[in-house]
PAGUKE-389025 format. One record per residue: residue number from 1; x, y, z of N, C-alpha, C in turn; residue in three letters. Coordinates in nm, 3 decimals. Last residue first. Layout:
REM PAGUKE-389025
+-----+---------+---------+---------+---------+---------+---------+---------+---------+---------+--------+
| num |    n_c1 |    n_c2 |    n_c3 |   ca_c1 |   ca_c2 |   ca_c3 |    c_c1 |    c_c2 |    c_c3 | residu |
+-----+---------+---------+---------+---------+---------+---------+---------+---------+---------+--------+
| NUM |       X |       Y |       Z |       X |       Y |       Z |       X |       Y |       Z |    ALA |
...
+-----+---------+---------+---------+---------+---------+---------+---------+---------+---------+--------+
REM end
This chain:
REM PAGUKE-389025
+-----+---------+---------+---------+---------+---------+---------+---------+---------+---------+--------+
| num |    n_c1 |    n_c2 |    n_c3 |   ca_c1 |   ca_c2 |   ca_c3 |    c_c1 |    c_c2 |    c_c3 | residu |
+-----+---------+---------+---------+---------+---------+---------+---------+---------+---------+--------+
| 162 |  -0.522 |   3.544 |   0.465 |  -0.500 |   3.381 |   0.463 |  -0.572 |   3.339 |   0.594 |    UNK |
| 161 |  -0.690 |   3.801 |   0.326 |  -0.683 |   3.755 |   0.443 |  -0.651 |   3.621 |   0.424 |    UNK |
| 160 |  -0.668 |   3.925 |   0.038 |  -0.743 |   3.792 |   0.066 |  -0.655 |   3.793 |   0.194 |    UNK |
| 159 |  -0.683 |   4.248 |  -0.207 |  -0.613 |   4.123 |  -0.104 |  -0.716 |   4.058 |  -0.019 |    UNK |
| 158 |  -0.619 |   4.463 |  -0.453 |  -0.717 |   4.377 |  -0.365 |  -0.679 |   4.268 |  -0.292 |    UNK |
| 157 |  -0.546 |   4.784 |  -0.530 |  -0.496 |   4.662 |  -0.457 |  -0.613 |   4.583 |  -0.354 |    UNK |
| 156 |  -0.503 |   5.018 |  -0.755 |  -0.634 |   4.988 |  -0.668 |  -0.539 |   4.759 |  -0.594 |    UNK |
| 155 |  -0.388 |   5.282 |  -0.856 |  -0.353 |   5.171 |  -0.805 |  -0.457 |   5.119 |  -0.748 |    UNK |
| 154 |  -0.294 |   5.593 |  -1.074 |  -0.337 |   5.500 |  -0.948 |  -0.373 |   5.374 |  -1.007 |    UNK |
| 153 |  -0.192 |   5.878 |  -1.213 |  -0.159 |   5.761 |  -1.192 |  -0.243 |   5.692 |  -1.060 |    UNK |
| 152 |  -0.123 |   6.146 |  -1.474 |  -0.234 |   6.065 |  -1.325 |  -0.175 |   5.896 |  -1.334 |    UNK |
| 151 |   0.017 |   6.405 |  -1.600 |   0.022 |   6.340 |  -1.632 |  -0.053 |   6.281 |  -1.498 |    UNK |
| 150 |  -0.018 |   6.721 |  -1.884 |  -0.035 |   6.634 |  -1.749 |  -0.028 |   6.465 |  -1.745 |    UNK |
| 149 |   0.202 |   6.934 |  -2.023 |   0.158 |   6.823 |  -1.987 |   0.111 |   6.785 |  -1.899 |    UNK |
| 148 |   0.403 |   7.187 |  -2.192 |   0.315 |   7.138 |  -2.071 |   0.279 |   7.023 |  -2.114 |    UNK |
| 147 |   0.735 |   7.023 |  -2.321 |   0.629 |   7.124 |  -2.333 |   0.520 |   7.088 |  -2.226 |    UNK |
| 146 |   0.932 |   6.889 |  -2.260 |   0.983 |   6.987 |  -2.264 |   0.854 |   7.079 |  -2.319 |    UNK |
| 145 |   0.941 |   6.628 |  -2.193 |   0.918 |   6.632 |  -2.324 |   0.930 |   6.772 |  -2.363 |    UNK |
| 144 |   1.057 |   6.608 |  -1.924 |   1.120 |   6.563 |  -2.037 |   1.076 |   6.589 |  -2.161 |    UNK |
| 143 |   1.057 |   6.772 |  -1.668 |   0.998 |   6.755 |  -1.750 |   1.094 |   6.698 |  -1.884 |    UNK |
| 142 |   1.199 |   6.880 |  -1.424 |   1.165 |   6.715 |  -1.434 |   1.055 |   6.664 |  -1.595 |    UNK |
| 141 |   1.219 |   7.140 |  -1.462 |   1.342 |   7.097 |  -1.491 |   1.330 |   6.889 |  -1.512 |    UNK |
| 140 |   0.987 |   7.308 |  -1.678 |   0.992 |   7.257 |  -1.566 |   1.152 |   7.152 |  -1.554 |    UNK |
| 139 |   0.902 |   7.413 |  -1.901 |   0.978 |   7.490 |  -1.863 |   1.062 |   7.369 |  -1.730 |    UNK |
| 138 |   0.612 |   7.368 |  -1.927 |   0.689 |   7.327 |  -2.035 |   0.865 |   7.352 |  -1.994 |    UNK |
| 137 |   0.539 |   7.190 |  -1.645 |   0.513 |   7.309 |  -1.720 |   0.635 |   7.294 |  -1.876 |    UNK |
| 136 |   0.311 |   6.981 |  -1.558 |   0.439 |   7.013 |  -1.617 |   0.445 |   7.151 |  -1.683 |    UNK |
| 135 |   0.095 |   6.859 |  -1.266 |   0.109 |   6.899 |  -1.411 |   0.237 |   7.023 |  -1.418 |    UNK |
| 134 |   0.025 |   6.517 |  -1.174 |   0.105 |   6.616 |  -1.207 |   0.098 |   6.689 |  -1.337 |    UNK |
| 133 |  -0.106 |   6.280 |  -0.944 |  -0.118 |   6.310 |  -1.055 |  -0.033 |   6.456 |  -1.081 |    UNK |
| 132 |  -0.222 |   5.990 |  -0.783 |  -0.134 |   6.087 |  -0.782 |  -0.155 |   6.176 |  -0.923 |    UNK |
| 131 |  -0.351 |   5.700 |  -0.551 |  -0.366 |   5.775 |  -0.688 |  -0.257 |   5.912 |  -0.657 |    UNK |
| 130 |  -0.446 |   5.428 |  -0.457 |  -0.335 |   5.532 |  -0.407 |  -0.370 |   5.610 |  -0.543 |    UNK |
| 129 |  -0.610 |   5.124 |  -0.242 |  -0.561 |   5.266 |  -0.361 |  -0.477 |   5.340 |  -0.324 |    UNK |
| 128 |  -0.685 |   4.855 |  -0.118 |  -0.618 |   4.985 |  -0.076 |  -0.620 |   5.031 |  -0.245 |    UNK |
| 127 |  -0.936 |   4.636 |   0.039 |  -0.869 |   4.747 |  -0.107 |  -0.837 |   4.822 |  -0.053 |    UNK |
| 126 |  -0.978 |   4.310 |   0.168 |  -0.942 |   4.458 |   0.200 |  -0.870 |   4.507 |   0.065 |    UNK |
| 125 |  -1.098 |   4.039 |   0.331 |  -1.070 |   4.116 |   0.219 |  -1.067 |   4.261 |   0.271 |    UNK |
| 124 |  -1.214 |   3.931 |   0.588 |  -1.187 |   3.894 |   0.522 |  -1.135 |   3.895 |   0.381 |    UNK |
| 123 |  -1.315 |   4.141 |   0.785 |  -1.227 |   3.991 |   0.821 |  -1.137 |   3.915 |   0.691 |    UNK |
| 122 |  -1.255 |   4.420 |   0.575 |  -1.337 |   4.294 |   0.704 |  -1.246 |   4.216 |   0.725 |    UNK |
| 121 |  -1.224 |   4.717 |   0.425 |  -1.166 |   4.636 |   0.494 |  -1.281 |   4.551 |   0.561 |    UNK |
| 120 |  -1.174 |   4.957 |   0.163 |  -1.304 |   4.800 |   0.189 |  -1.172 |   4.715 |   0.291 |    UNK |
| 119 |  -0.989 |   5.135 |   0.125 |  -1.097 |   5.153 |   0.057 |  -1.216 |   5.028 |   0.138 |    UNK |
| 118 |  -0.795 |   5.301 |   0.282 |  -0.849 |   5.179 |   0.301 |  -0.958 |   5.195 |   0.219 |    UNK |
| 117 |  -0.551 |   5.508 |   0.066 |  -0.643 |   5.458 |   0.113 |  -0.705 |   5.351 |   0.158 |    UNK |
| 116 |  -0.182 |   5.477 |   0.119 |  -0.331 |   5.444 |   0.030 |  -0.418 |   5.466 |   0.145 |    UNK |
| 115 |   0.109 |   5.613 |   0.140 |   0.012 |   5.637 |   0.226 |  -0.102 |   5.643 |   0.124 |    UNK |
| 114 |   0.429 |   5.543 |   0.167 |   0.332 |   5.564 |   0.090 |   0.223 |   5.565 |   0.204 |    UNK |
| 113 |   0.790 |   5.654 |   0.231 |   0.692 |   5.640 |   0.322 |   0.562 |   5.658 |   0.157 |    UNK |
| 112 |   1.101 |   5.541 |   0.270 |   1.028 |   5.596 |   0.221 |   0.883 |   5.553 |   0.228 |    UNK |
| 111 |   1.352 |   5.464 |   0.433 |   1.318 |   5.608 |   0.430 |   1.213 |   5.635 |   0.345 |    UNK |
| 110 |   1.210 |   5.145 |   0.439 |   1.340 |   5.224 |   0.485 |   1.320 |   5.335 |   0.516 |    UNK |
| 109 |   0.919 |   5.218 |   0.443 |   1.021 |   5.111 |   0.440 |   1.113 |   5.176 |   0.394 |    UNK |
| 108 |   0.579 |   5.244 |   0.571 |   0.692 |   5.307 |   0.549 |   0.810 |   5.196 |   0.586 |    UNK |
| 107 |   0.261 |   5.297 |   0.470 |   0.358 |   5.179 |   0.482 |   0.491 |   5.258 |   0.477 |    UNK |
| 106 |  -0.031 |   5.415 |   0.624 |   0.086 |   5.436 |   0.563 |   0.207 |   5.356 |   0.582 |    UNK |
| 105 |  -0.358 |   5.415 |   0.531 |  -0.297 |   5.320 |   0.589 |  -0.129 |   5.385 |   0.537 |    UNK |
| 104 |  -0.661 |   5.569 |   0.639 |  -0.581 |   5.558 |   0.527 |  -0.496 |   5.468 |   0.640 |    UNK |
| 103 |  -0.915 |   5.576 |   0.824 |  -0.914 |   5.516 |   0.687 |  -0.799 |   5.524 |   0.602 |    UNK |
| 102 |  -0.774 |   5.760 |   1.086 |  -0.872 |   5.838 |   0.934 |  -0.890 |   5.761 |   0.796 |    UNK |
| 101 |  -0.455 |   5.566 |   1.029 |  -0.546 |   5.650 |   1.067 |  -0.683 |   5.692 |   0.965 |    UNK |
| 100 |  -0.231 |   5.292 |   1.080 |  -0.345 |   5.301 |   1.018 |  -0.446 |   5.441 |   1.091 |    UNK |
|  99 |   0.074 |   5.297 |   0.971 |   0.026 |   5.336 |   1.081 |  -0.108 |   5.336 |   1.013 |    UNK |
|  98 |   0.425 |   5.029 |   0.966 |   0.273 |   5.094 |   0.919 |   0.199 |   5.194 |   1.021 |    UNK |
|  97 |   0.778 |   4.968 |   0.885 |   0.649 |   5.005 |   0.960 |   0.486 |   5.047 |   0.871 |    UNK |
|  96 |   0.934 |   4.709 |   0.724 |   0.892 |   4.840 |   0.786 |   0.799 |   4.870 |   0.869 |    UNK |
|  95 |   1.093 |   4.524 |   0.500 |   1.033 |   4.538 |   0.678 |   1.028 |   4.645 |   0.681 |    UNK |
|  94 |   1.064 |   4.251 |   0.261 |   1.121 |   4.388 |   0.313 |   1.027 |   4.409 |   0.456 |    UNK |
|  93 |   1.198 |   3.956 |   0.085 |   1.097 |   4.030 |   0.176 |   1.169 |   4.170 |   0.244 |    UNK |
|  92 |   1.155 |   3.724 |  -0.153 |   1.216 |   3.826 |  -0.087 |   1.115 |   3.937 |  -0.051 |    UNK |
|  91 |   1.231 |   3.404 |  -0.323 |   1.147 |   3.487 |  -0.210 |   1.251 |   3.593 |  -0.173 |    UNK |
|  90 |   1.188 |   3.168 |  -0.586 |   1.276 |   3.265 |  -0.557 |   1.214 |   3.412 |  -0.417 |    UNK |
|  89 |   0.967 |   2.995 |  -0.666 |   1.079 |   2.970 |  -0.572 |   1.214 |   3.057 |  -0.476 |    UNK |
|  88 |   0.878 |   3.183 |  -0.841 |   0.904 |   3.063 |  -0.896 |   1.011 |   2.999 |  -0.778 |    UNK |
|  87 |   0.838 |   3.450 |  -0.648 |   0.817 |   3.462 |  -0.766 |   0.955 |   3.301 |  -0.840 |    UNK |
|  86 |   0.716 |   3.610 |  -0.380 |   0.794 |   3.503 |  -0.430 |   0.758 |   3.469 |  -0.561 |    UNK |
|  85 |   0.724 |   3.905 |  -0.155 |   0.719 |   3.814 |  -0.283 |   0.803 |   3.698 |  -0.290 |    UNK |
|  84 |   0.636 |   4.050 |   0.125 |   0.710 |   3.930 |   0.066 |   0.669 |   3.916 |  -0.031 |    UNK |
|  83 |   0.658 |   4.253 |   0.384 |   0.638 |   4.276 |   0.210 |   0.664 |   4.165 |   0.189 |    UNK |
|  82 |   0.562 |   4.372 |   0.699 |   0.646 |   4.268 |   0.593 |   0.613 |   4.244 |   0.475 |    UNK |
|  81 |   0.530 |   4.561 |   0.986 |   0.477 |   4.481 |   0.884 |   0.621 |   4.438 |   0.770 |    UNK |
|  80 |   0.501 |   4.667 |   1.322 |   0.541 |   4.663 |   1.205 |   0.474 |   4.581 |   1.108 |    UNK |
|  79 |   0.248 |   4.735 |   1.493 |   0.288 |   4.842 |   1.371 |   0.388 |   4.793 |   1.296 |    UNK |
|  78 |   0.217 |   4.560 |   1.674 |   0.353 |   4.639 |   1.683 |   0.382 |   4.744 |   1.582 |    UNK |
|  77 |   0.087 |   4.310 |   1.529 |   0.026 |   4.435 |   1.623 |   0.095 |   4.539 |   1.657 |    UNK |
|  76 |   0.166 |   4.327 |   1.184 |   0.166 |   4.294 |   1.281 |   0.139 |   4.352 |   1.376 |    UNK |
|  75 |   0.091 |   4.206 |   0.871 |   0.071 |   4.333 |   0.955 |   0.068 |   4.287 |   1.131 |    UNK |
|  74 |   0.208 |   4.138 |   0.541 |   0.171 |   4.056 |   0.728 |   0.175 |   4.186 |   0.808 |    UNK |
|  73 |   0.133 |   4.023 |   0.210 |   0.179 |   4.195 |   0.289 |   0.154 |   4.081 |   0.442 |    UNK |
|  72 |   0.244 |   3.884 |  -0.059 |   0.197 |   3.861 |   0.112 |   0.235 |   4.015 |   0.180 |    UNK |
|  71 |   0.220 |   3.757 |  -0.387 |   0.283 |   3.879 |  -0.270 |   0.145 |   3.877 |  -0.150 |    UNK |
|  70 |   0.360 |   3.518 |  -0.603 |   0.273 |   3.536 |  -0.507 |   0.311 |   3.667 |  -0.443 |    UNK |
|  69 |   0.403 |   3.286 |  -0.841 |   0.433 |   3.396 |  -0.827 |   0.320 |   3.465 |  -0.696 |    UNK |
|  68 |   0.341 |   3.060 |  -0.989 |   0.456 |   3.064 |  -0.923 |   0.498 |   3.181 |  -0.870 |    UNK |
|  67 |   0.077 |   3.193 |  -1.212 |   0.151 |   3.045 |  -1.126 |   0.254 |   3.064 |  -1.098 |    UNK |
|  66 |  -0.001 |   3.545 |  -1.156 |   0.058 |   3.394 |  -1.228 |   0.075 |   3.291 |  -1.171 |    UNK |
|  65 |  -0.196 |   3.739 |  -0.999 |  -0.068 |   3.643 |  -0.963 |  -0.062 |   3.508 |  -1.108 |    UNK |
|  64 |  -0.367 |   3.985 |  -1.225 |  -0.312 |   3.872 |  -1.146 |  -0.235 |   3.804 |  -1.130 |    UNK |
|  63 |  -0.408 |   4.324 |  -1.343 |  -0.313 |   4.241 |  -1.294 |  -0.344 |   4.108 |  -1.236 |    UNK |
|  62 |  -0.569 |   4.524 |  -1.529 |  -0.591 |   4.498 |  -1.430 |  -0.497 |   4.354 |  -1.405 |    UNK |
|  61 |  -0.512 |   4.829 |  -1.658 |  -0.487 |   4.719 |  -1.652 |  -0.471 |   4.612 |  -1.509 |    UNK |
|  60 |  -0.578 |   5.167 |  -1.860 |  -0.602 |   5.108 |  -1.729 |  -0.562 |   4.944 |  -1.738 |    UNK |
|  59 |  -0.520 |   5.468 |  -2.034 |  -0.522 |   5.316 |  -1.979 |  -0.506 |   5.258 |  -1.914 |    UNK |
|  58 |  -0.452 |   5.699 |  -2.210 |  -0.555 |   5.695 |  -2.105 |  -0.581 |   5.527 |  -2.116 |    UNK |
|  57 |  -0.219 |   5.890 |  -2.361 |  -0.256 |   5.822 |  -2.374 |  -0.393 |   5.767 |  -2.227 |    UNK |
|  56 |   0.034 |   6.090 |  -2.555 |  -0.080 |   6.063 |  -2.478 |  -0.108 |   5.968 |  -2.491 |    UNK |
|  55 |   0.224 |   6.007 |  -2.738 |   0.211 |   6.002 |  -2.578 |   0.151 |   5.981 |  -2.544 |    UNK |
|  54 |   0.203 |   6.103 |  -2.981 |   0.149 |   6.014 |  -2.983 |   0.193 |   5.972 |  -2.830 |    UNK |
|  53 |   0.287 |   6.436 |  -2.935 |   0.124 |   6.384 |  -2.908 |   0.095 |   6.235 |  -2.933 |    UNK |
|  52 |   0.536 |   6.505 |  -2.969 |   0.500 |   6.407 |  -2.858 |   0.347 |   6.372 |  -2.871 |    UNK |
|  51 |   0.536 |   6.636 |  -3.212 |   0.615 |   6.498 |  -3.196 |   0.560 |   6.426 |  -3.076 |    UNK |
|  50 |   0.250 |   6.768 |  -3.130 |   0.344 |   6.754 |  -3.192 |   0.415 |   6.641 |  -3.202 |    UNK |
|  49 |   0.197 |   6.740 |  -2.750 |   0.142 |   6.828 |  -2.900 |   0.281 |   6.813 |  -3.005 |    UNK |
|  48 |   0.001 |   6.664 |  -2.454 |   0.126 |   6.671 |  -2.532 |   0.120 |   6.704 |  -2.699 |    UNK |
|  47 |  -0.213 |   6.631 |  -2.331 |  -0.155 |   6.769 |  -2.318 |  -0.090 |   6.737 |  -2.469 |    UNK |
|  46 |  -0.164 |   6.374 |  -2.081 |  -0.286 |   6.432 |  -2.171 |  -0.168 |   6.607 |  -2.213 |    UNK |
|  45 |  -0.157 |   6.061 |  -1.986 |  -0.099 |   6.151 |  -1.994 |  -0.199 |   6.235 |  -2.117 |    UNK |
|  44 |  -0.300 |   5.822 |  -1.743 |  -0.305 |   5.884 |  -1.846 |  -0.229 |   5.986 |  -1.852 |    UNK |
|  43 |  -0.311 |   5.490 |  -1.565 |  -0.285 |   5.613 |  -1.635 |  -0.285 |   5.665 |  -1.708 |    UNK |
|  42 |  -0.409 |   5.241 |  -1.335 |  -0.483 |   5.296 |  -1.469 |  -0.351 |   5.451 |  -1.469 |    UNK |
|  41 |  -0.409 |   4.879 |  -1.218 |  -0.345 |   5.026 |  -1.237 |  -0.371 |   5.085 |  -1.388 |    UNK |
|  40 |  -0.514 |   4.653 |  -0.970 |  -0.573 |   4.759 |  -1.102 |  -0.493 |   4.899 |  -1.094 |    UNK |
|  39 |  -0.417 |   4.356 |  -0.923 |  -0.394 |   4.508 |  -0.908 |  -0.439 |   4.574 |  -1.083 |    UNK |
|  38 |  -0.520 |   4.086 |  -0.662 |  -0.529 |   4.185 |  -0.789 |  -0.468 |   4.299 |  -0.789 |    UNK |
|  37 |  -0.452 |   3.963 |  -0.452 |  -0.522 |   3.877 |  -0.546 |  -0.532 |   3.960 |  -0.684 |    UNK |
|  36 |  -0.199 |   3.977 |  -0.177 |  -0.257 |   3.993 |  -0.311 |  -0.299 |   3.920 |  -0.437 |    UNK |
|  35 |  -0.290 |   3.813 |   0.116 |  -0.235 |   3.780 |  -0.027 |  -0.293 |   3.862 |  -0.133 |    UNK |
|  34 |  -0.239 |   3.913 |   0.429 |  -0.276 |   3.917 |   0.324 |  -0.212 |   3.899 |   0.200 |    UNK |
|  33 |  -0.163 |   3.849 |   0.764 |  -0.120 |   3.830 |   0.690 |  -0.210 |   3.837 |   0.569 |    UNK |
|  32 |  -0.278 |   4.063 |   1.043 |  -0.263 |   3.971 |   0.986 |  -0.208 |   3.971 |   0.856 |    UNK |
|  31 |  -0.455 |   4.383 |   1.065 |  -0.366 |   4.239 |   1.153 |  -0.364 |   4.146 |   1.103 |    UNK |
|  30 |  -0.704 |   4.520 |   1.063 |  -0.592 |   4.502 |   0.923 |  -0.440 |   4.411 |   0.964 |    UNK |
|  29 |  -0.830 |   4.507 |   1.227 |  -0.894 |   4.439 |   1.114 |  -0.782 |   4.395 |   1.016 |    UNK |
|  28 |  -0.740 |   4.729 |   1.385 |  -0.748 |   4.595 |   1.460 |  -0.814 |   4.484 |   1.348 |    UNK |
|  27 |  -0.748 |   4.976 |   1.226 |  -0.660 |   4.924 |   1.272 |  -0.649 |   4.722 |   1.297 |    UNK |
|  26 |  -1.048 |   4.942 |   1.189 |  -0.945 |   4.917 |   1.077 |  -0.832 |   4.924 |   1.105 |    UNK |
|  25 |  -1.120 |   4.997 |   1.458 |  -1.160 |   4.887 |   1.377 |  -1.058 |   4.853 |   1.278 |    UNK |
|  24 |  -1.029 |   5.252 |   1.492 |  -0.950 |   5.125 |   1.584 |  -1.008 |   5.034 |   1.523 |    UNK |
|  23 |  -1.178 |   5.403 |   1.306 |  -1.097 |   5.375 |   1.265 |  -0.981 |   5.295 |   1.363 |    UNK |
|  22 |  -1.452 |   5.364 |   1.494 |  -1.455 |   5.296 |   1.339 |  -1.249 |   5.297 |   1.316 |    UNK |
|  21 |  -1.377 |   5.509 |   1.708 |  -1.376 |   5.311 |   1.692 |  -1.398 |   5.254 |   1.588 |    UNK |
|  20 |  -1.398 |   5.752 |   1.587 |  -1.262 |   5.674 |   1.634 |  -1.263 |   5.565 |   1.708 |    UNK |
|  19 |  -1.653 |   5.781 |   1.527 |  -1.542 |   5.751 |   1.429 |  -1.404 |   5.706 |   1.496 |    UNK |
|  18 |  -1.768 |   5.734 |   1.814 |  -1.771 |   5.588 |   1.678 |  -1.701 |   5.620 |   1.563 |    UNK |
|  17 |  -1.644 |   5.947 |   1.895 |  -1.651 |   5.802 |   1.980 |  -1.659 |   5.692 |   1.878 |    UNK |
|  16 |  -1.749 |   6.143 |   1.730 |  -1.626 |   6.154 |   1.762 |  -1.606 |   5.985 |   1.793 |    UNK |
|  15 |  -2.062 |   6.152 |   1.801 |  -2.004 |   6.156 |   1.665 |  -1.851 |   6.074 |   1.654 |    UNK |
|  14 |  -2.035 |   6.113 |   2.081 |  -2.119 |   6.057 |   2.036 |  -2.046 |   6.013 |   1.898 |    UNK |
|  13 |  -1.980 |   6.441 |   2.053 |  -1.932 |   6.345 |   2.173 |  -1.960 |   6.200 |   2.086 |    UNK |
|  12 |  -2.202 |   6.544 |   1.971 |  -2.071 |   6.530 |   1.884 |  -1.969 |   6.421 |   1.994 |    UNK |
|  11 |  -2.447 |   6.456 |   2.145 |  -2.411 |   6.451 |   1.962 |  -2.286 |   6.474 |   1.937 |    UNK |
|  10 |  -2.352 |   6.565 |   2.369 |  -2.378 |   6.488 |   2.358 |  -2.364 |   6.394 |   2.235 |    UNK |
|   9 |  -2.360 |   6.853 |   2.257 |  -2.213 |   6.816 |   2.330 |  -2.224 |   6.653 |   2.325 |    UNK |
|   8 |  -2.644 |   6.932 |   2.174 |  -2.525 |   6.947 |   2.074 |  -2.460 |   6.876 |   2.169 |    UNK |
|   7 |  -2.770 |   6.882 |   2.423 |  -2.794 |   6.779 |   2.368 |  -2.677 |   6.769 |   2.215 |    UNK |
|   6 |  -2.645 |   7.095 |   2.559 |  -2.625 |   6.941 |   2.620 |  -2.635 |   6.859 |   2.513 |    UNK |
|   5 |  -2.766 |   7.284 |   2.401 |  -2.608 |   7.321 |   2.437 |  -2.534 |   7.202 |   2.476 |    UNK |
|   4 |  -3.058 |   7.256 |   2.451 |  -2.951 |   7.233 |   2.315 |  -2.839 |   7.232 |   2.312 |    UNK |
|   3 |  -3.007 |   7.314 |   2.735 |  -3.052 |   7.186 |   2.713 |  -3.052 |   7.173 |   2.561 |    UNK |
|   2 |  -2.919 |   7.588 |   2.772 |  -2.878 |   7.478 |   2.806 |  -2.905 |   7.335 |   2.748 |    UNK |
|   1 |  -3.189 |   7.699 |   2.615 |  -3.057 |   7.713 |   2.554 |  -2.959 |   7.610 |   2.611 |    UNK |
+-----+---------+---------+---------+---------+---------+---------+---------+---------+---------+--------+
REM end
């Protein structure tokens, strides 16, 4: 009984140690400056009946930088980080913090805080997501069409390590 009692403590010991150097990995991976190269955003609204049923709808679109147009996330060791776009010469950038745990990553700027998934981090590329989704009651005071509904949303973000 001891000596399963060791060899369980050992094993989770063990377990514990490499998930939480897996996720100091993706901490210590996600340092540096990245260029978004893509964004895949898909939604759908479903439910709606009557005047509103031409609403619904279920579609997805996948995004690239145009010529003159660029976004740089920079993650710095200090937890903070930096948003920049530039779009035909014209640049602007925001500051906040980040915290990377358990594979997710949370960017918080000013008072408001998101929190994607790391989907694929290395040296050299990294996907974040985010997804959300809601359902309305017909009654509901944020509801506009004024009958139930659901409605989903996510984000898939691919970026290039400079």
């Amino acid at each position: 009984m001891k000596k399963t009692l060791k060899t369980l403590a050992v094993t989770v010991i063990a377990a514990l140690t490499m998930s939480l150097t897996g996720c100091q990995k993706d901490a210590d991976l996600i340092v540096g400056t990245w260029d978004v190269t893509s964004e895949t955003i898909s939604w759908s609204i479903s439910g709606l009946t009557g005047e509103y049923a031409e609403y619904n709808s279920d579609e997805t679109e996948t995004v690239t930088p145009e010529a003159g147009y660029s976004q740089t996330m920079t993650f710095n060791k200090d937890n903070t980080c930096t948003i920049t776009e530039t779009d035909e010469g014209h640049t602007e950038s925001m500051s906040g913090t980040y915290t990377v745990k358990d594979g997710k990553l949370t960017l918080t700027m000013d008072r408001d805080s998101q929190t994607y998934n790391i989907d694929n981090i290395d040296k050299k590329e990294m996907t974040l997501s985010y997804s959300e989704s809601h359902t309305y009651a017909a009654d509901d005071e944020e509801n506009y069409f004024e009958q139930a509904y659901s409605e989903s949303f996510s984000i898939t973000i691919n970026m290039k390590k400079k």
